[in-house]
DSSP file (Angstrom, degrees, kcal/mol; ACC not computed):
  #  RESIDUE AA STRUCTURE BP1 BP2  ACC     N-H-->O    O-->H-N    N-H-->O    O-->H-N    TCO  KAPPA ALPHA  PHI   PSI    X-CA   Y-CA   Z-CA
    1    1 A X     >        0   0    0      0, 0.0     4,-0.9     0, 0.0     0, 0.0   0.000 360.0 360.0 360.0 -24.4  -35.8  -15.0   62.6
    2    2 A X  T >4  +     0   0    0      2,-0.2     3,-0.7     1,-0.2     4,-0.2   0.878 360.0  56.8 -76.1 -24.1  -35.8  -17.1   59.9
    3    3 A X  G >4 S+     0   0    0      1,-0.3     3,-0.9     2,-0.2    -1,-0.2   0.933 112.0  49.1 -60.7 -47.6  -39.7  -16.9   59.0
    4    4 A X  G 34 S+     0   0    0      1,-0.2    -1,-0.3     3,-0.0    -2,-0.2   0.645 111.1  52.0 -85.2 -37.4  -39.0  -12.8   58.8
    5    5 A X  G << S+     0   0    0     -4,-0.9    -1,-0.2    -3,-0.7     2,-0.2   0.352  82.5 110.6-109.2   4.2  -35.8  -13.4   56.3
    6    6 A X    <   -     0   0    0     -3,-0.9     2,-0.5    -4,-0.2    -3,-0.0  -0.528  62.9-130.6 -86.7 160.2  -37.4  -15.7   53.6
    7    7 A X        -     0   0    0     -2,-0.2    -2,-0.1     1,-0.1    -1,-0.1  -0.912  17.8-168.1 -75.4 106.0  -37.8  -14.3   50.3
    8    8 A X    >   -     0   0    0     -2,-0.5     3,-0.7     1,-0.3     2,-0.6   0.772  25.5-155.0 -71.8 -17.0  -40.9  -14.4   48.2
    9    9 A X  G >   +     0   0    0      1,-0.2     3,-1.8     2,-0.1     4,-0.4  -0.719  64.5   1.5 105.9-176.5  -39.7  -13.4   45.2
   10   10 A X  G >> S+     0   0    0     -2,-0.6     4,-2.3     1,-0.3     3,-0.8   0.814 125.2  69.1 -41.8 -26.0  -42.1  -11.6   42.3
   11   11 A X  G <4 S+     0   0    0     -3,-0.7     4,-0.4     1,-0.2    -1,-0.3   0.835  95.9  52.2 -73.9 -20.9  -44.8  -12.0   44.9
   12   12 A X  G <4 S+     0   0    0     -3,-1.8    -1,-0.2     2,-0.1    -2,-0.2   0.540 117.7  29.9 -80.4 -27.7  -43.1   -9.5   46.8
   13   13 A X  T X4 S+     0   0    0     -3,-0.8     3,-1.6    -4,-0.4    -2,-0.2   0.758  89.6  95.4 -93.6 -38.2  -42.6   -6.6   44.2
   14   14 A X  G >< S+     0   0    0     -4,-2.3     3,-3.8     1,-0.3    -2,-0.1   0.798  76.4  66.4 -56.1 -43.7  -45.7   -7.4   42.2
   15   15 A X  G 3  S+     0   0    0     -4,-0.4    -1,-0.3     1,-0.3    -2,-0.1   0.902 109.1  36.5 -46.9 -58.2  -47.6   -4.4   44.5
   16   16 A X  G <  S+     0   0    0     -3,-1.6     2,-0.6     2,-0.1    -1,-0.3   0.002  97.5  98.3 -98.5  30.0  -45.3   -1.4   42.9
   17   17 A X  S <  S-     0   0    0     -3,-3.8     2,-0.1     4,-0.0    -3,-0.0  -0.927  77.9-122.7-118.3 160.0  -45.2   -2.7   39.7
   18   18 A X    >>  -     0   0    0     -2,-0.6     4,-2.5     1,-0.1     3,-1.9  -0.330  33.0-108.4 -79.6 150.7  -47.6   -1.4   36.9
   19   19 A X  H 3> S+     0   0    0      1,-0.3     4,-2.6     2,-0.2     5,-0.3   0.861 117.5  63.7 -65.0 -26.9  -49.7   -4.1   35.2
   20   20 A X  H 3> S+     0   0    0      2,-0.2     4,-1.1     3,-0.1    -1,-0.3   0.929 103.9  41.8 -40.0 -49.0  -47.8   -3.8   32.3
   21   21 A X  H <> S+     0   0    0     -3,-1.9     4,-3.0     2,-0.2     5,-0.4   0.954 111.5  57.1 -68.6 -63.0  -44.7   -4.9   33.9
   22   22 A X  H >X S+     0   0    0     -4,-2.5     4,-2.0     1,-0.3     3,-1.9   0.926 108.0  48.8 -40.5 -54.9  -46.6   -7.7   35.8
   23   23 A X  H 3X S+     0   0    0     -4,-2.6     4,-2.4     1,-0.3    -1,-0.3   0.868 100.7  63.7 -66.9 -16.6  -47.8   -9.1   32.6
   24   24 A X  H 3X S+     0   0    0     -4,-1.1     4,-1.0    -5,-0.3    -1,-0.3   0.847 106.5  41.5 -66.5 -20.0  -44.7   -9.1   31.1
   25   25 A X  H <X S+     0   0    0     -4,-3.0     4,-0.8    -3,-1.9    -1,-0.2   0.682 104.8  60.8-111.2   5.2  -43.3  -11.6   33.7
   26   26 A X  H >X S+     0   0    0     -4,-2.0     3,-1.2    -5,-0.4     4,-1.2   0.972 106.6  53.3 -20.9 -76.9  -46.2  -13.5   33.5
   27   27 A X  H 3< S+     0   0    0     -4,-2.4    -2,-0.2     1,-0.3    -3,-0.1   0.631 106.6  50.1 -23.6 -48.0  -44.7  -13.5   29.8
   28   28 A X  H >X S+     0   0    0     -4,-1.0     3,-1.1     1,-0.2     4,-0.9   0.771 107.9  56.1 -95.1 -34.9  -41.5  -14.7   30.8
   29   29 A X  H XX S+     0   0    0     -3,-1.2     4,-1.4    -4,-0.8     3,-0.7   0.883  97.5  54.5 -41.4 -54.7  -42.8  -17.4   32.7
   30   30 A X  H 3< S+     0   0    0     -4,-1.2    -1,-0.3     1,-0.2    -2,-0.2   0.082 100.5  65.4 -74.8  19.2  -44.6  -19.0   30.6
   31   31 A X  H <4 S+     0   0    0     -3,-1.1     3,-0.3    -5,-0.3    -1,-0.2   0.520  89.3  60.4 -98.5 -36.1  -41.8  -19.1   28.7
   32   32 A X  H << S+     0   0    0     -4,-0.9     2,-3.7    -3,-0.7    -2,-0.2   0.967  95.7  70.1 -69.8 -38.5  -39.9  -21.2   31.0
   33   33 A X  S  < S-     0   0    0     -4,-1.4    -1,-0.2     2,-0.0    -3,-0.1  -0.166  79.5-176.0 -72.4  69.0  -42.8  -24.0   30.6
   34   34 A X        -     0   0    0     -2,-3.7     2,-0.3    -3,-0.3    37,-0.2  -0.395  19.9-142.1 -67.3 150.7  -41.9  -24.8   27.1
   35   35 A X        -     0   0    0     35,-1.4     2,-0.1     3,-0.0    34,-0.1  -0.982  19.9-126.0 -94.0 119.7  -43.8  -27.2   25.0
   36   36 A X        -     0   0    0     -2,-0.3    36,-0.1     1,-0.1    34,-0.1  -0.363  16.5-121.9-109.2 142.9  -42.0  -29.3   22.9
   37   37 A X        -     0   0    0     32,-0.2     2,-0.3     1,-0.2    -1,-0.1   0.873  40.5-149.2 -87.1 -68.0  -42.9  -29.3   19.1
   38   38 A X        -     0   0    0      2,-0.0     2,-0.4     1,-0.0    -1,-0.2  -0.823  22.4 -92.9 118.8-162.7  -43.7  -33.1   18.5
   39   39 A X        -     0   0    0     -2,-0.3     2,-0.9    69,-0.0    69,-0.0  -0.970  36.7-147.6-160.0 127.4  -43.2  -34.7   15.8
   40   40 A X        -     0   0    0     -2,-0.4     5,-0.2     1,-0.1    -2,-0.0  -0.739  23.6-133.8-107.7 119.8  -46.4  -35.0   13.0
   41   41 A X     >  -     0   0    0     -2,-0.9     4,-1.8     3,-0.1    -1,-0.1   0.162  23.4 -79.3 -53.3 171.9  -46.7  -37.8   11.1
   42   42 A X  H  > S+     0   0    0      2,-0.2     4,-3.6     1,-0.2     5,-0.3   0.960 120.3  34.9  -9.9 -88.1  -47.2  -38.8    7.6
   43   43 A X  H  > S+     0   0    0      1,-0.2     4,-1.9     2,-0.2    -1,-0.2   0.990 114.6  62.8 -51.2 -50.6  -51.1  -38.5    6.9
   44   44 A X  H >> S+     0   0    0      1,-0.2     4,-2.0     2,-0.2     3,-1.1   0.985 102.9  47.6 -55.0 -52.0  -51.2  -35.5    9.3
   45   45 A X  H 3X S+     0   0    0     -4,-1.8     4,-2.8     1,-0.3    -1,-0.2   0.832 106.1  52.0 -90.6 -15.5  -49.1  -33.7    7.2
   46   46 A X  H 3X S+     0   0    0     -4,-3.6     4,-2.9     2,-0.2    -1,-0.3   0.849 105.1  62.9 -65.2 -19.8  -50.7  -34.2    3.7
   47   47 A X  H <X S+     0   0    0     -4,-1.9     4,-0.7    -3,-1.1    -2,-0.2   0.772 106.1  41.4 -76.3 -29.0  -53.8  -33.2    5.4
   48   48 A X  H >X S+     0   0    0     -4,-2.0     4,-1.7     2,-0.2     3,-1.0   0.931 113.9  53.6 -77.8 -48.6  -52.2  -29.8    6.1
   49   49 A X  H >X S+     0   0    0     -4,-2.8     4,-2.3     1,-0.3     3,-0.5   0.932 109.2  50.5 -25.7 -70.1  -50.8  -29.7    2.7
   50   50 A X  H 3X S+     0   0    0     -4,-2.9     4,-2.0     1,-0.2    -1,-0.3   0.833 105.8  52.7  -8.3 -72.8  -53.8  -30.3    1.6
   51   51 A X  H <X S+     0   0    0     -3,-1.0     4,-2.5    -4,-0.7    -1,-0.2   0.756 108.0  52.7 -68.9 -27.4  -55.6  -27.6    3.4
   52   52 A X  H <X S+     0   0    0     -4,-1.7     4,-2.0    -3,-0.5    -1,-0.2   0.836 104.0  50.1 -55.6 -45.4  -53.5  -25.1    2.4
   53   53 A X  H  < S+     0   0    0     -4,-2.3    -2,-0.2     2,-0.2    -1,-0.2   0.624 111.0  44.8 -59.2 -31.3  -53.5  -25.4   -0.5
   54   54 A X  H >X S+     0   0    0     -4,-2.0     3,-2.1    -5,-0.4     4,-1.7   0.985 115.4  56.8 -79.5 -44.6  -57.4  -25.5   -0.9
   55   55 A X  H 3<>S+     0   0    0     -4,-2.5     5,-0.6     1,-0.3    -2,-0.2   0.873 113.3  41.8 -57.7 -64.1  -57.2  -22.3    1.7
   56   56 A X  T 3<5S+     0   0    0     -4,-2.0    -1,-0.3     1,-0.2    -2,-0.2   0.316 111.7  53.9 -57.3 -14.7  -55.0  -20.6   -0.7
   57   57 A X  T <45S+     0   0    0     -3,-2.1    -1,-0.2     1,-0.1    -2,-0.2   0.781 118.9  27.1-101.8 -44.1  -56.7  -21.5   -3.6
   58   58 A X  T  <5S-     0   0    0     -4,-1.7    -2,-0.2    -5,-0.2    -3,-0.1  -0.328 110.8-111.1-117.2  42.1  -60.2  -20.3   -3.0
   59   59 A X  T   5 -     0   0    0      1,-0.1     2,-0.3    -2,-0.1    -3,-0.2   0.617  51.9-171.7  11.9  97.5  -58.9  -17.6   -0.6
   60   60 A X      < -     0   0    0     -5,-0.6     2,-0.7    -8,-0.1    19,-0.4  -0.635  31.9-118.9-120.4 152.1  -60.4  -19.4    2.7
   61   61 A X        +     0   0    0     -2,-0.3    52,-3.4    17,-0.1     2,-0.3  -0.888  46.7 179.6-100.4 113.0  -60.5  -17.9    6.4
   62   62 A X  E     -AB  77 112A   0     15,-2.5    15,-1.5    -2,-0.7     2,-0.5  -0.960  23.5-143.5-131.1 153.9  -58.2  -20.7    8.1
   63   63 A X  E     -AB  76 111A   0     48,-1.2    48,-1.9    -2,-0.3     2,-0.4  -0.827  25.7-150.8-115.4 148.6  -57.2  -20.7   12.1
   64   64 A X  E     -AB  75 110A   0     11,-2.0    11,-3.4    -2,-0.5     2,-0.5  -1.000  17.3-155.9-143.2 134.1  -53.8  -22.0   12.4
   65   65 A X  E     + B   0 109A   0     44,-0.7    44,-1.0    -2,-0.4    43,-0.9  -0.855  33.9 159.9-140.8  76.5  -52.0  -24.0   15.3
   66   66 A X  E     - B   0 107A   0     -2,-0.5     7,-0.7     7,-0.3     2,-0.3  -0.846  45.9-104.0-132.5 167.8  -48.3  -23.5   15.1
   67   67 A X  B     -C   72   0B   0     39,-2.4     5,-0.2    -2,-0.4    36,-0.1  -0.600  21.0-167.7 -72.7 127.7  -45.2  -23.8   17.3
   68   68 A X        -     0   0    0      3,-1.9     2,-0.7    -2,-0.3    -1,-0.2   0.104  58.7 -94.9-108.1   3.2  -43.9  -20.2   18.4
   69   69 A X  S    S+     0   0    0    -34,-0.1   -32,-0.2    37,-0.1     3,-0.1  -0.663 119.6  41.4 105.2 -80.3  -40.5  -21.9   19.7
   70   70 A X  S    S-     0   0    0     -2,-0.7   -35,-1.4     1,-0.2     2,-0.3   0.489 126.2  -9.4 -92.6 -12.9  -41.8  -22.1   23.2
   71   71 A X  S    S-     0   0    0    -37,-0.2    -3,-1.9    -5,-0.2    -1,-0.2  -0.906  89.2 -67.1 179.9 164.4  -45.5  -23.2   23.3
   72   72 A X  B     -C   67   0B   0     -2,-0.3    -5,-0.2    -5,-0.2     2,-0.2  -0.565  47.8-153.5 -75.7 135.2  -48.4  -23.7   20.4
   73   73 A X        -     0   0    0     -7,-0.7     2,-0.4    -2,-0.1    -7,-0.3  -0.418   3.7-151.3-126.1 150.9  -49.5  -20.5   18.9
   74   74 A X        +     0   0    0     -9,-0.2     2,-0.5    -2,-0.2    -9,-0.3  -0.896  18.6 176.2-133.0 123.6  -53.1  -19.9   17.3
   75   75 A X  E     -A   64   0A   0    -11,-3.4   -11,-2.0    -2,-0.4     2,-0.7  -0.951  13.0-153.3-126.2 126.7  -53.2  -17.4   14.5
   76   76 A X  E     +A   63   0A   0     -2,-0.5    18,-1.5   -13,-0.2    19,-0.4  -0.738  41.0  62.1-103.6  99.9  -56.6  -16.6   12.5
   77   77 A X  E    S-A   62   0A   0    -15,-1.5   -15,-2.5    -2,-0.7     2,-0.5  -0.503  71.9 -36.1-179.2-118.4  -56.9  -15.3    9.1
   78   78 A X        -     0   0    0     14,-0.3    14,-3.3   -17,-0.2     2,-0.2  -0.992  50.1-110.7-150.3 129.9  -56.3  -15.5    5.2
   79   79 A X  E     +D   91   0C   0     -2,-0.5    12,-0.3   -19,-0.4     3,-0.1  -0.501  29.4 179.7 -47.7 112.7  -53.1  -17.1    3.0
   80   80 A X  E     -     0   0C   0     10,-3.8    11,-0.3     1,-0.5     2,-0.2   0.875  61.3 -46.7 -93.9 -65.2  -51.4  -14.1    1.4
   81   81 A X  E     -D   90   0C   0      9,-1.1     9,-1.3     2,-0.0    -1,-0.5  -0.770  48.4-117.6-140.8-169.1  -48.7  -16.6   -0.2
   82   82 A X  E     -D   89   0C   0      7,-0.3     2,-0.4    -2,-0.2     7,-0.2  -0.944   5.8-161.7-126.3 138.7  -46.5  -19.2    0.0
   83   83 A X  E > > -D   88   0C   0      5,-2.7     5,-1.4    -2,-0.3     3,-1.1  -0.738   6.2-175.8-148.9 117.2  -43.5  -19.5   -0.4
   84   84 A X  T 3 5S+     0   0    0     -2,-0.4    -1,-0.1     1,-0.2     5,-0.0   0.754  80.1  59.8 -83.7   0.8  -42.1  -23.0   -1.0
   85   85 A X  T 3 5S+     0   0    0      1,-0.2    -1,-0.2    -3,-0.1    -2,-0.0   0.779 120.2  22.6 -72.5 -30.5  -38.1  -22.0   -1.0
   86   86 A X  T < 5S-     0   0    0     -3,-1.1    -1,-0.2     2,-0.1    18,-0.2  -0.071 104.1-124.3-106.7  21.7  -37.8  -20.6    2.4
   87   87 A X  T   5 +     0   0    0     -4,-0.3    17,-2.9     1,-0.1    18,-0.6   0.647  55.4 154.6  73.6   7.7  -40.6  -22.3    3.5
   88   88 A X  E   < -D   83   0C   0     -5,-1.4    -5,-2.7    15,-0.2     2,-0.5  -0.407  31.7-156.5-103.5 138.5  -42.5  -19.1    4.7
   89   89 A X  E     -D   82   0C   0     13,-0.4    13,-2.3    -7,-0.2     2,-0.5  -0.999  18.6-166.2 -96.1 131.7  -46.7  -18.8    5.1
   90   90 A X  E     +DE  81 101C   0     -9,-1.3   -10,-3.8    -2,-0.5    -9,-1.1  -0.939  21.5 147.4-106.9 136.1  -47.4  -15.1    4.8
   91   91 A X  E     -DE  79 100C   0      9,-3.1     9,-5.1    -2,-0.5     2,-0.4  -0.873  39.1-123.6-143.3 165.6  -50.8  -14.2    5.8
   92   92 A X  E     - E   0  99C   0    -14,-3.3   -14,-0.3    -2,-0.3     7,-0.3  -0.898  24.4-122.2-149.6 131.7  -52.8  -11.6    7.3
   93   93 A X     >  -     0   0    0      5,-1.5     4,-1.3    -2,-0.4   -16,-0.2  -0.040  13.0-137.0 -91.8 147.9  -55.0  -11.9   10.2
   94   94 A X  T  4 S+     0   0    0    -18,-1.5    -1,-0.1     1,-0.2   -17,-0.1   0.849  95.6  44.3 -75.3 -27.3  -59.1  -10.9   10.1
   95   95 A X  T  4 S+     0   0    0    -19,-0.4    -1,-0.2     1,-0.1   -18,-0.1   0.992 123.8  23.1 -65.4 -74.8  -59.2   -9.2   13.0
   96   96 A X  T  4 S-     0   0    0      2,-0.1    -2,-0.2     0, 0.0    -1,-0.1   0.672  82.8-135.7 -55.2 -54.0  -56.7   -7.1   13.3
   97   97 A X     <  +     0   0    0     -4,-1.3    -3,-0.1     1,-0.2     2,-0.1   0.504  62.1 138.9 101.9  -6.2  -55.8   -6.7    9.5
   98   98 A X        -     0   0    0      1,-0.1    -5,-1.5    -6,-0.1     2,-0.3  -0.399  52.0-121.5-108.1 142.5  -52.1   -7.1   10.9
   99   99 A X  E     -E   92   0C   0     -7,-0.3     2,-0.5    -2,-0.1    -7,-0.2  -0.460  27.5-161.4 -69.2 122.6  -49.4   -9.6    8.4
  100  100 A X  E     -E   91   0C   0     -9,-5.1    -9,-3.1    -2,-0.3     2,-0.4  -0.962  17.6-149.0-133.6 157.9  -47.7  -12.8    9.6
  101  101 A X  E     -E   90   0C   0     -2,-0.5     2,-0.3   -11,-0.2   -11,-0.2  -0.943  17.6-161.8-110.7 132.2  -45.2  -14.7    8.7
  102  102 A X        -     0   0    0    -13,-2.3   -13,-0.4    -2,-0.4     5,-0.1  -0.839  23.7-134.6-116.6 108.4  -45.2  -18.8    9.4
  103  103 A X    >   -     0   0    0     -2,-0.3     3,-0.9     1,-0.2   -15,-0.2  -0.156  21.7-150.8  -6.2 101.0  -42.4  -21.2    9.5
  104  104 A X  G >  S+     0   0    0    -17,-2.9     3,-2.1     1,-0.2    -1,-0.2   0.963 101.8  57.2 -66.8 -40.8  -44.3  -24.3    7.3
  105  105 A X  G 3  S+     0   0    0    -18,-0.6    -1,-0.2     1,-0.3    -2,-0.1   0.650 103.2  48.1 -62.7 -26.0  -42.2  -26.5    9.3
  106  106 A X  G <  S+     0   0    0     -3,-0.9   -39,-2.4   -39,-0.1    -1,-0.3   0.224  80.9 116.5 -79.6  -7.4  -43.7  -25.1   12.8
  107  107 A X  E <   +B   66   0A   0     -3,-2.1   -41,-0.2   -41,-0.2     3,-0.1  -0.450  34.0 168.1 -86.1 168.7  -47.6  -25.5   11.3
  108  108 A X  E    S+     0   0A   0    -43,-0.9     2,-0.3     1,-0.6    -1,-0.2   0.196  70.3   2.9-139.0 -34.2  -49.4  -28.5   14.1
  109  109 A X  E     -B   65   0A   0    -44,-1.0   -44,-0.7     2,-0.0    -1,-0.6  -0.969  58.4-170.2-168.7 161.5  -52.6  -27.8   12.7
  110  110 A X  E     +B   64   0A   0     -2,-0.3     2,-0.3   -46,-0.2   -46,-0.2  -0.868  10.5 177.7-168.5 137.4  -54.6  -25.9   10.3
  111  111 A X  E     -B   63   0A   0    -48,-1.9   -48,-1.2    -2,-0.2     2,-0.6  -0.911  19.9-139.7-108.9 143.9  -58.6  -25.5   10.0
  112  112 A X  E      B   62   0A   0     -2,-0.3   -50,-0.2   -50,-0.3    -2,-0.0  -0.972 360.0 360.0-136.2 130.3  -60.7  -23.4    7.5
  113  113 A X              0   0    0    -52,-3.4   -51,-0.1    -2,-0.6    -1,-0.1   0.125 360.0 360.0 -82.5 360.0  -63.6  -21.6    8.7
């Protein structure tokens, strides 16, 4: 009687829910496995200064590595501004065409294409 009474869980529902829903609690899952931001040293972070600045200056396509809260984030596209009083990148992505905003204090990593 007991084998018949256990629970699965999500696994149990997943059949009548629409693939929307399922990927949303994918979503929410992977939420519970946070990563934890880290902590970037010195050198590292002149090197992203750096790179920003050159990105930003000579309007550069750069893919950028940054902490979402809960896990590392990758966003690709082109330095719209800076803005060094809140701290904000705003940018807008090649693909899509779509605007973001980034925490500078959340960037990990930063590359120019």
């Amino acid at each position: 009687m007991d084998k018949h009474n256990k629970d699965r869980g999500t696994i149990k529902w997943t059949s009548l829910m629409l693939p929307e829903h399922v990927q949303l609690v994918k979503e929410l899952w992977k939420e519970d496995e946070r990563v934890e931001k880290g902590i970037i040293d010195e050198q590292k972070a002149v090197e992203i200064d750096f790179l920003l600045q050159r990105a930003w200056n000579d309007n550069l396509t750069v893919e950028l590595t940054y902490h979402n809260g809960f896990d590392h984030e990758r966003r690709q596209g082109k330095i719209n501004s800076i803005c060094s009083v809140r701290k904000e990148l705003h940018g807008t992505e090649e693909a899509t065409k779509h605007t973001f905003t980034v925490d500078l204090n959340d960037i990990v990593d930063i590359t120019i294409q």
